[in-house]
GUVEXTOR-755837 format. One record per residue (C-alpha): residue in three letters; y, z, x. Coordinates in steps of 0.02 Angstrom, whole numbers, plus 50000, padded with zeros to 5 digits. Layout:
<pts>
alaYZX
...
</pts>
This chain:
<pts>
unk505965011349200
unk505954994549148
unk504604982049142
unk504344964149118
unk502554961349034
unk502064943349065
unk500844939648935
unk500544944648777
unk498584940848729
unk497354953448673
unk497494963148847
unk499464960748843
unk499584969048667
unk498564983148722
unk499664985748883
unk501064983548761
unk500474997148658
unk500445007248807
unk502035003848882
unk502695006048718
unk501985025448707
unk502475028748864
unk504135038448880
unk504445035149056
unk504645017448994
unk506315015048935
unk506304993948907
unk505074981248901
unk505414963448913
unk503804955848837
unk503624935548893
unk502134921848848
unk502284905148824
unk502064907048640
unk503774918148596
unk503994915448417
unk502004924448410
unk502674937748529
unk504314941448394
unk503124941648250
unk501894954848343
unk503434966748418
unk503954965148223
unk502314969448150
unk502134983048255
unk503844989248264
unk504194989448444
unk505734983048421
unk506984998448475
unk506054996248665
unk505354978848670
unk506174960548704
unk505394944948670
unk505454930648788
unk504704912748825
unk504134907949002
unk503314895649070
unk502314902949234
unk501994886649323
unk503844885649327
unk504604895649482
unk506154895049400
unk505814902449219
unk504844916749332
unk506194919849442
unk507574922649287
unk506384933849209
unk506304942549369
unk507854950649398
unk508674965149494
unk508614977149332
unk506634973849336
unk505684988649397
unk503984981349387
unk503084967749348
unk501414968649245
unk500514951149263
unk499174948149116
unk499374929849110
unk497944917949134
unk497344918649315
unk497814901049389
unk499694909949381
unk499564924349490
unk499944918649642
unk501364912649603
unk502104928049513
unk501504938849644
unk502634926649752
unk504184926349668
unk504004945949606
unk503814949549827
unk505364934749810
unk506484948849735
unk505624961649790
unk504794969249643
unk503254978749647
unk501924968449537
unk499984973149443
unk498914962749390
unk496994963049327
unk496224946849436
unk495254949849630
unk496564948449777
unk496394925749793
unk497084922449940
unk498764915449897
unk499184934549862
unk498324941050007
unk499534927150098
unk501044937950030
unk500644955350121
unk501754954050299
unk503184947950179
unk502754961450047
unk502844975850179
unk504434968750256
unk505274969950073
unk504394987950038
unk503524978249897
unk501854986149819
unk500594972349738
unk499024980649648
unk497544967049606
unk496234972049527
unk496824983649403
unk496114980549232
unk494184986449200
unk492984977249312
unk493824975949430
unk494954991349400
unk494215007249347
unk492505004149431
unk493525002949586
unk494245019349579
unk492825028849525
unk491755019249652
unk492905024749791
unk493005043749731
unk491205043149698
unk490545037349880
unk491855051449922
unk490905065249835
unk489505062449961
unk489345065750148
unk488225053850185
unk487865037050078
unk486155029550053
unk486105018549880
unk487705011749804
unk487545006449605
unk488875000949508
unk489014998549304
unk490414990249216
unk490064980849070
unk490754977448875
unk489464974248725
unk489514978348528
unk488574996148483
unk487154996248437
unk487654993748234
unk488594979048289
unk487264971148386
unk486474960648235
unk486524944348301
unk484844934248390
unk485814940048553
unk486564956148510
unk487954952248588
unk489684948648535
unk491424943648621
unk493184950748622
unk493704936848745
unk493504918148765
unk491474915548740
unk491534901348873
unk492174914649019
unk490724923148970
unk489664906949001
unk490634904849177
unk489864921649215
unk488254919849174
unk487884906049322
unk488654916049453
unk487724917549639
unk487874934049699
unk487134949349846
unk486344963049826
unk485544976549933
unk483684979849896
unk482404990749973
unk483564990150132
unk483794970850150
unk485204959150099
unk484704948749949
unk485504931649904
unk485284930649694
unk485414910849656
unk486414907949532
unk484994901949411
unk484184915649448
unk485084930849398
unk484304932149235
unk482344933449314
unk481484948949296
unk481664952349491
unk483564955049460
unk483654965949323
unk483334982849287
unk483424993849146
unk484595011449151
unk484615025048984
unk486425028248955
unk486715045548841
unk487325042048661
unk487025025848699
unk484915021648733
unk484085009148858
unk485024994648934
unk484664981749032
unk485724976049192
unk485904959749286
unk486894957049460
unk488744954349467
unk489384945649606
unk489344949549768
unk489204968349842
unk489324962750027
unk491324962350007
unk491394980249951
unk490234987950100
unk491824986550237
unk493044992550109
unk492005008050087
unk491685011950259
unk489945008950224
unk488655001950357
unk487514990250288
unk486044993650403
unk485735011050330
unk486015007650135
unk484535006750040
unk484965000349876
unk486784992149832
unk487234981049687
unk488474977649539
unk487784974649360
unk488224969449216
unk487464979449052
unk486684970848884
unk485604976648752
unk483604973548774
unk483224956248764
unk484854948648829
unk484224942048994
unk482874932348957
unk483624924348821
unk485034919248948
unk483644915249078
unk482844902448947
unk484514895048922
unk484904892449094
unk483244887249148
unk483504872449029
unk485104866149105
unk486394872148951
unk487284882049052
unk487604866549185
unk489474861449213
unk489674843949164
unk489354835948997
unk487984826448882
unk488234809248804
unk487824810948610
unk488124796248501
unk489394789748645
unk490464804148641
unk490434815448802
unk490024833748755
unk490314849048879
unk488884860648853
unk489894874248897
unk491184871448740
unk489774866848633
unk488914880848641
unk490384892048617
unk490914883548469
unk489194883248410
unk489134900948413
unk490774905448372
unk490524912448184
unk489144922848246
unk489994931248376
unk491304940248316
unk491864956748281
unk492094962648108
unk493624974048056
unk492524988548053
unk491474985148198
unk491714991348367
unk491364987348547
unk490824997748698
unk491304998048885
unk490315006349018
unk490885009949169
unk489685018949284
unk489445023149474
unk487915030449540
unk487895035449723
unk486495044449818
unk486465051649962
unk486585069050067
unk487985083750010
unk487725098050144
unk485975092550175
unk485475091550042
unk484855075449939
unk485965073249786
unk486245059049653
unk488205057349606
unk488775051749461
unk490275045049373
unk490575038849216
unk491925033049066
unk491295026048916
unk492415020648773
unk492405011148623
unk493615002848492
unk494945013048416
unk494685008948229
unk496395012948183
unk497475004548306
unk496244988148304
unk496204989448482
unk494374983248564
unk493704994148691
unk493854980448799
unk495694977748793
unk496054995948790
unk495164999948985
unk495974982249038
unk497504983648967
unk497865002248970
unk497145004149143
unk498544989749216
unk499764998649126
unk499265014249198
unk499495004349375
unk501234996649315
unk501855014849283
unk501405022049431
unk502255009349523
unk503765009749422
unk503835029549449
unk503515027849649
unk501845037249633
unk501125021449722
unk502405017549875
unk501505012350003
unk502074992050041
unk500824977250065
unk499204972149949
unk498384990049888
unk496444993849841
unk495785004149703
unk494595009949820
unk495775017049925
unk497425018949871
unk497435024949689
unk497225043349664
unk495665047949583
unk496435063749494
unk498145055349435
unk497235039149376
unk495795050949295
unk497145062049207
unk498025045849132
unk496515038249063
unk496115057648991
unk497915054948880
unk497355039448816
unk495555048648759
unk494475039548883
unk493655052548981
unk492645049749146
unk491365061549179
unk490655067449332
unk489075076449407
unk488095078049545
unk486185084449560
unk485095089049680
unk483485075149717
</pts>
């Protein structure tokens, strides 16, 4: 098959990596708006006998659309979100089947009628979170007969070696999406009622919770988002779930550093005056922290991705569980992070390429990737998800 990769950042050069490895995939046309960097990486890492370089410009339909072409079989979209819609909309335009990593946004849940009419497949939400939480939250709610408390995990943080900052916590993206996220309203399910988290308040000790992870120790977890949406796609019913709710997972101590921060107003939108010059606290404090917050050479990260699920199995009252945990591969370079985003929408891009995925319109994890094909993929890249279920 061939493939058109549309970006080539840190989760582009792990899906490049991938795609690369994979022998299904004949040629890969590799395109960011930054060519001469993508040339020097397919050269450094001698990709050259499957890989093409080229330049594109997303916001222009035009560079898209001669990118785009017949011989394309797929399209695998890891360019900055603001462009999805529109290559989801030209890739439908000549009817290619198209992954990406971002939530469906509604200019690409505008394209499913003309997707099915075309026999087109698009697959959101196909990197980590939201990816593989997805499809080992739908497998996992599977596993029981009967569902009574929901919990999902997905997170990325430096081991515990690697934690030896003030907030133990270091990024392998931009520091100021992290920021976004951490003043994010979201909705949980608690003790059988729907609970709004403010989005100053998803730090306080109300909303967190701490969870022992093996090989790993004690976390702590805060609220991500908003469960409510994931209740109908489950074929849940609200009314009889006890507990439901996304988190995020730090080290000790994380949260109420954050909930200091925010309670003081640096995480605001907007900027200061200082010395007449308008500051955005957002930037500033990324750039403050910057040298602090990086990974060394020989440091790794971790991802977590875990589902727990309780309910009733033949009567009986069981706790499921599902699990992957990975960290950075040392000798490739590759973060942990990149590897489950990357690897996991490359995953997605070769299934559609090889028609294991052919049903048209706008797919769900949940629903429409096969637990034991995805499972087995991620098993040849050596991240394993692990599974078990105990009597309560």
């Amino acid at each position: 098959m061939k493939v058109l990769l549309l970006g080539v950042g840190m989760q582009g050069k792990a899906a490049l990596y991938d795609l690369f490895h994979n022998p299904d995939v004949k040629e890969i046309v590799a395109a960011d708006v930054d060519r001469e960097a993508v040339i020097a990486h397919i050269k450094a890492k001698a990709y050259e006998s499957k890989v093409t370089p080229a330049q594109v410009d997303a916001s222009s339909e035009e560079e898209l659309s001669m990118l785009i072409g017949d011989d394309i079989d797929v399209v695998l979209d890891l360019l900055p979100p603001m462009f999805v819609g529109k290559v989801a909309e030209v890739a439908v335009k000549h009817g290619v089947s198209v992954v990406n990593t971002f939530y469906a946004v509604p200019e690409v849940k505008a394209l499913e009628a003309q997707a099915q009419a075309k026999g087109v497949t698009i697959l959101p939400e196909f990197g980590m979170d939201p990816g593989m939480d997805l499809v080992l939250l739908g497998e996992a709610v599977r596993s029981v007969d009967t569902v009574e408390e929901v919990i999902s995990y997905g997170a990325g943080f430096p081991e515990a070696e690697a934690a030896d900052n003030a907030i133990k916590y270091k990024v392998t993206w931009t520091f100021e999406g992290v920021l976004r996220s951490y003043k994010r309203a979201g909705r949980v399910i608690r003790n059988g009622e729907i609970v709004d988290v403010d989005e100053n308040e998803m730090f306080s000790k109300e909303n967190i919770h701490e969870i022992d992870i093996d090989g790993l120790g004690r976390l702590e977890a805060f609220p991500n988002g908003d469960v409510m949406k994931y209740v109908d796609l489950l074929g849940l019913d609200a009314d009889k779930l006890k507990n439901m709710g996304r988190y995020v997972l730090r080290w000790p101590g994380h949260c109420e550093f954050w909930h200091t921060m925010v309670g003081l107003g640096l995480l605001d939108d907007g900027s200061v005056m200082v010395d007449g010059l308008a500051v955005d606290k957002k930037k500033y404090l990324a750039n403050a922290l910057k040298d602090q917050i990086q990974y060394k050479e020989t440091e790794r990260d971790v991802v977590v991705v875990r589902i727990e699920v309780r309910g009733k199995k033949n009567g009986k009252n069981v706790c499921s569980v599902y699990q992957a945990v990975d960290k950075r591969d040392l000798n490739t370079g590759l973060t942990a992070m990149s590897r489950t985003v990357g690897f996991t929408a490359a995953i997605g891009a070769s299934m559609l390429g090889k028609k294991k995925l052919d049903k048209a319109g706008i797919l769900s994890p949940v629903n429409d990737v096969p637990y034991e094909m995805f499972k087995s993929e991620l098993a040849k890249r050596n991240i394993e998800v692990s599974e078990s279920i105990t009597e309560i």
